[in-house]
ROLUM-763186 format. One line per field, with one value per residue: residue in three letters; residue number from 1; x, y, z of N, C-alpha, C in turn. Coordinates in Angstrom, 2 decimals. Atoms other than C-alpha are relative to their C-alpha. Example, Ala and Ser with C-alpha at 12.3 -4.5 7.8 and 13.67 -1.06 7.14 Angstrom:
BEGIN
resn <- ALA_SER .
resi <- 1_2 .
npx <- 0.89_-0.82 .
npy <- -1.19_-1.19 .
npz <- 0.00_-0.06 .
capx <- 12.30_13.67 .
capy <- -4.50_-1.06 .
capz <- 7.80_7.14 .
cpx <- 0.90_-0.77 .
cpy <- 1.20_1.09 .
cpz <- 0.00_0.73 .
***
This chain:
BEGIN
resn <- UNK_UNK_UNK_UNK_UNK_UNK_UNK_UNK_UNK_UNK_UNK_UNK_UNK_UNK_UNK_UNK_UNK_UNK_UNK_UNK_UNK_UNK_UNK_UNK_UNK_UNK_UNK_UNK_UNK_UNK_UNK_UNK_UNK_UNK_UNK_UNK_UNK_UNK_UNK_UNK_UNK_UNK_UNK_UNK_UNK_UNK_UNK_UNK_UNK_UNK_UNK_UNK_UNK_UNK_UNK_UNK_UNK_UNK_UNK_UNK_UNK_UNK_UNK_UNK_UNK_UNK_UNK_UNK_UNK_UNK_UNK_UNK_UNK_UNK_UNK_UNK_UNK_UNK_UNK_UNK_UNK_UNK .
resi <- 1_2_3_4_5_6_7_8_9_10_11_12_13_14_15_16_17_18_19_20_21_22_23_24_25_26_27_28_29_30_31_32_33_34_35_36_37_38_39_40_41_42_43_44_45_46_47_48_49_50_51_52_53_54_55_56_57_58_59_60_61_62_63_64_65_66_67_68_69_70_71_72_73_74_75_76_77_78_79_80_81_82 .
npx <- 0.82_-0.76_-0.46_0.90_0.07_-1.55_-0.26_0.69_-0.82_-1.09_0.72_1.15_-0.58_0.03_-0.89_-1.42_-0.13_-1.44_0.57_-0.42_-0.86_-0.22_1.59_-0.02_0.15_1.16_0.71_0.37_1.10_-0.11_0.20_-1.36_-1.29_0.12_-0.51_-1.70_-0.64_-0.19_0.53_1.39_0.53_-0.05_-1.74_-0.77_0.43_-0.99_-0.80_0.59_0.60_-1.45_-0.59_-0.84_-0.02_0.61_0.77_0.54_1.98_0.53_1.76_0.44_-0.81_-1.79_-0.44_-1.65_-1.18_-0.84_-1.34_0.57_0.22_-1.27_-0.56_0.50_-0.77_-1.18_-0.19_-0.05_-1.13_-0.78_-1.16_-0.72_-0.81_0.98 .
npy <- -1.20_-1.11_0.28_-1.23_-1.10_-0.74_-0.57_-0.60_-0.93_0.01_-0.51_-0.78_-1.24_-0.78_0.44_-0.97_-0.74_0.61_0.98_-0.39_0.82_1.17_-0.12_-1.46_-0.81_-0.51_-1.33_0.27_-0.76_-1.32_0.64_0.59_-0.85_-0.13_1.05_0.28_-1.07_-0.11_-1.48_-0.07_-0.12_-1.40_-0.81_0.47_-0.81_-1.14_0.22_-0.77_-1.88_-0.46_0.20_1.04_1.33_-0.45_1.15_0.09_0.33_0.64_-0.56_-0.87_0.55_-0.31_1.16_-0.17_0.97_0.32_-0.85_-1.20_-0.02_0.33_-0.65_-0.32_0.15_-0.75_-1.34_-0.59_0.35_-0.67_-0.05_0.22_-0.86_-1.15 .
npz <- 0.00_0.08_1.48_0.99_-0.14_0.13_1.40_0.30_-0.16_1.21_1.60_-0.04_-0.34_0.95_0.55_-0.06_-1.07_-0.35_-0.64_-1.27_-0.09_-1.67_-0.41_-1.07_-1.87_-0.51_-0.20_-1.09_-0.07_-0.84_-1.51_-0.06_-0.17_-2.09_-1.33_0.36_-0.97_-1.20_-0.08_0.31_1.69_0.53_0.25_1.42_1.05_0.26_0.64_1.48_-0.07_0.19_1.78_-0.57_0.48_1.10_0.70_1.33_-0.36_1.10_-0.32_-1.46_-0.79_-0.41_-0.41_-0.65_-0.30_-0.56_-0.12_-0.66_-1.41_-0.75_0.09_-0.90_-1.31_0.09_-0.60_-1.47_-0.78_-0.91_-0.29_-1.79_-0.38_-0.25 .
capx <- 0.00_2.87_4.56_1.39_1.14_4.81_4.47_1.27_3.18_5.46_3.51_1.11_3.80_3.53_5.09_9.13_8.58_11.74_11.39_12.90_16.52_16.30_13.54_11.80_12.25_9.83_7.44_6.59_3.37_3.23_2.04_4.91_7.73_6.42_6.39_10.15_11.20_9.35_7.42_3.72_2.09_2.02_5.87_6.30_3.86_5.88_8.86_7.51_6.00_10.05_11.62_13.62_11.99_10.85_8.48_6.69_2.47_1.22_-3.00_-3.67_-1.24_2.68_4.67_8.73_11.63_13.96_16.71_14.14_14.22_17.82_18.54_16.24_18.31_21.80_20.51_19.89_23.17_25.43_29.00_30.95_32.78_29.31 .
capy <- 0.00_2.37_1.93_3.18_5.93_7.12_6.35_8.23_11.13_10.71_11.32_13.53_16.60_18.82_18.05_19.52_19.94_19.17_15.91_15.96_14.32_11.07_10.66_13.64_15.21_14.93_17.46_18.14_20.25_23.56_21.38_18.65_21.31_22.35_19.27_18.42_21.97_21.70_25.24_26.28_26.45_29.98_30.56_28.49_30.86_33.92_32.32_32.30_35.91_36.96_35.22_32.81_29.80_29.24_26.72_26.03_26.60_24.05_25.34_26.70_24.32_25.35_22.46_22.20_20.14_18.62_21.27_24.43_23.35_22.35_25.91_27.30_25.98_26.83_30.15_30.22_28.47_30.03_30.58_29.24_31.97_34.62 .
capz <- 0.00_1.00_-2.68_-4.33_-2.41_-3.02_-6.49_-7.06_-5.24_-7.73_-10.75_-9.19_-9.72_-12.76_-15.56_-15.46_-11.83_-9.94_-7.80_-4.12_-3.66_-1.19_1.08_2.85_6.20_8.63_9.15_12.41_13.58_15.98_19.28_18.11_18.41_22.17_23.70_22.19_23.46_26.02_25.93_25.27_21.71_21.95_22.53_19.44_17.28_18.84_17.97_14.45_14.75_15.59_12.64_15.27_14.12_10.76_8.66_6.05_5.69_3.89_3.64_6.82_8.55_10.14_9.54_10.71_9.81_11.78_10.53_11.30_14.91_14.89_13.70_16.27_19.34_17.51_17.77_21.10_22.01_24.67_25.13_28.55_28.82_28.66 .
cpx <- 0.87_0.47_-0.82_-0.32_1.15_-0.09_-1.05_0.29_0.84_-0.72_-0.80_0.36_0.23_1.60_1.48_-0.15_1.42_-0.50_0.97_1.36_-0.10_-1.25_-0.13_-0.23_-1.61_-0.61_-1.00_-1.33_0.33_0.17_1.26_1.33_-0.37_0.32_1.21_0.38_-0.74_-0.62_-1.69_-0.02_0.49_1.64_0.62_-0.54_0.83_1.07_0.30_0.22_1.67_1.14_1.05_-0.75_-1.11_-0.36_-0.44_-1.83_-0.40_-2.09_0.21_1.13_1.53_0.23_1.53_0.63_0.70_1.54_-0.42_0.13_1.21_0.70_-0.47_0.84_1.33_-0.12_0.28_0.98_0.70_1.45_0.23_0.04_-0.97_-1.03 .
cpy <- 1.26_0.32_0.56_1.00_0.90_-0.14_0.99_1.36_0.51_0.33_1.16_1.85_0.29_0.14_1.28_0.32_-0.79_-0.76_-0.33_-1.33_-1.23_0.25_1.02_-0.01_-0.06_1.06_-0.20_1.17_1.02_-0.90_-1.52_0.65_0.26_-0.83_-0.46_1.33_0.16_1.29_-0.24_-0.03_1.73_1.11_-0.47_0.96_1.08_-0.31_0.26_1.36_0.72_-0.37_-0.93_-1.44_-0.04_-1.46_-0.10_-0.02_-0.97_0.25_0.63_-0.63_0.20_-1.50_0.17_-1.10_-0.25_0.95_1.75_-0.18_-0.19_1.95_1.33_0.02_0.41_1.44_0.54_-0.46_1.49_-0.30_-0.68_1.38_1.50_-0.39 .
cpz <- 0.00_-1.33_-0.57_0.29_-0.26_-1.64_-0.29_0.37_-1.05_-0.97_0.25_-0.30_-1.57_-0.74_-0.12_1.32_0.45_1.34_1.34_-0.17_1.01_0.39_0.81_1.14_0.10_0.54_1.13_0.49_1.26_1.77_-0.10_0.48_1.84_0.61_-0.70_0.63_0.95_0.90_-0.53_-1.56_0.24_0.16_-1.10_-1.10_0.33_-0.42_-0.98_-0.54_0.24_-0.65_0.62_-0.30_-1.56_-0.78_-0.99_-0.14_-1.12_0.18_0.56_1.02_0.08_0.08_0.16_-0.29_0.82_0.00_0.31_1.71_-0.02_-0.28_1.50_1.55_-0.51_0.23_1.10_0.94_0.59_0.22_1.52_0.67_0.05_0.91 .
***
């Protein structure tokens, strides 16, 4: 069943479109990212809203990779020595 859904993915993209290298990142949802960091929903939309974490809307829905959140915490890394 998985197979026909990946191929039908596959075809379903306009012709000359360019077709994703390897398999894709998961995409994680607004209330996924909280409970992994560990914060409310609504410090993840300000997050957003201040350009420190950043996604993708697919419809109406925020969705997040695995390298939007990893860039998220490099930001907010800290020195020793400050």
């Amino acid at each position: 069943m998985e197979c026909k859904n990946a191929e039908r993915l596959q075809h379903a993209g306009r012709p000359g479109a360019a077709e994703p290298s390897g398999p894709m990142p998961p995409l994680y949802t607004v209330t996924e990212v909280a409970d992994y960091l560990h914060v409310s929903r609504s410090t993840v939309y300000r997050l957003i809203e201040d350009g420190s974490l950043r996604g993708t809307r697919i419809g109406q829905a925020l969705r997040f990779t695995p390298d939007n959140i990893r860039e998220l915490i490099a930001l907010g890394s800290v020195d020793r020595g400050a």
